[in-house]
C-alpha positions in Angstrom: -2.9 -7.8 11.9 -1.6 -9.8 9.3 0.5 -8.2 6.7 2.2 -10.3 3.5 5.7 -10.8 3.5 6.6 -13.0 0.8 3.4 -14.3 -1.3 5.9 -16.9 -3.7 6.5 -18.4 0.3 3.0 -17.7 1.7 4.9 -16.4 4.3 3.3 -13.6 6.7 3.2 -11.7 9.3 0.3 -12.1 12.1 -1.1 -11.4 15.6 -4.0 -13.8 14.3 -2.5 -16.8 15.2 -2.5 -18.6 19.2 1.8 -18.4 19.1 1.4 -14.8 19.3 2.0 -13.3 22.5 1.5 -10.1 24.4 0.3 -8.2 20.9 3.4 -9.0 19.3 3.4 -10.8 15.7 4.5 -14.5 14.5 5.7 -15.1 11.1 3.5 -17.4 9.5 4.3 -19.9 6.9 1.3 -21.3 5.4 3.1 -23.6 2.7 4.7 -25.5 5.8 1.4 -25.2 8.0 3.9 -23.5 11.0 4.2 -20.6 13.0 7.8 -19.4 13.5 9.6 -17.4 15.9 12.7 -15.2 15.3 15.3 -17.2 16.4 14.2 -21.0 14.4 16.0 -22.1 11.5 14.1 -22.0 8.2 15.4 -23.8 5.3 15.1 -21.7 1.6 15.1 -24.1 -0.8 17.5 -23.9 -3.3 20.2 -25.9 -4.4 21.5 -26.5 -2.1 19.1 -25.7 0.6 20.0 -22.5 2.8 19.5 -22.5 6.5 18.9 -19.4 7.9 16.7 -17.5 10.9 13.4 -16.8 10.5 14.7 -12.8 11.5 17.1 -12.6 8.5 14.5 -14.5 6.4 11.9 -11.3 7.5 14.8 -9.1 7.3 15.7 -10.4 3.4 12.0 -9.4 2.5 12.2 -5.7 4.1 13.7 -2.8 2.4 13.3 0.8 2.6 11.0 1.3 0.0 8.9 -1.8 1.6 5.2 -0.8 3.2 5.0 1.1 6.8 3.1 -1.4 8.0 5.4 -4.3 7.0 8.6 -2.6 8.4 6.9 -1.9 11.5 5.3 -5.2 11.9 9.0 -7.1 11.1 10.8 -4.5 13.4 8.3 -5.7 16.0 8.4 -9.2 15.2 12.6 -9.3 15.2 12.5 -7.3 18.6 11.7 -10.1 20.0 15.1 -11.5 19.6 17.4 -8.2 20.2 20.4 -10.2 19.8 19.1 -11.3 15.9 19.4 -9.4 12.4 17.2 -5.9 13.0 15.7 -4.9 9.5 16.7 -2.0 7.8 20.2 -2.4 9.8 22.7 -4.1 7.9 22.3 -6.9 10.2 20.5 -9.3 8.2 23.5 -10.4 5.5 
């Protein structure tokens, strides 16, 4: 799988990648050359720069009227951090 989440980021989700365990996807951020799981710290650069987890960064890019695939694949890839922003649950603000 790998299914676009952000293009302006290059960010996506995968289960192409050797982080990837047990099926279950990594975000991919090809402008930084990393893999990233749900609970890292991203920065979003802006000014000033925003830290913030790589599940409420997926989350921030999922909405209701997003793809099936793409919800699916970020639900999957932020249940791998129950505790973490859940998209489409008013977690991720």
């Amino acid at each position: 799988m790998r299914i676009v989440l952000c293009e302006e980021d290059g960010a996506f989700l995968t289960t192409e990648r050797p982080a990837c365990r047990g099926g279950l996807p990594i975000l991919r951020l090809e402008e930084e050359d990393c893999d990233v799981w749900p609970t890292e710290e991203i920065a979003e650069v802006a000014d000033p720069v925003v830290w913030e987890t790589a599940a409420a960064y997926v989350c921030r890019h999922v909405s209701a009227d997003s793809p099936p695939e793409l919800i699916e694949a970020a639900c999957l890839y932020c249940s791998q951090w129950p505790e973490g922003p859940q998209p489409l649950s008013g977690q991720a603000l």
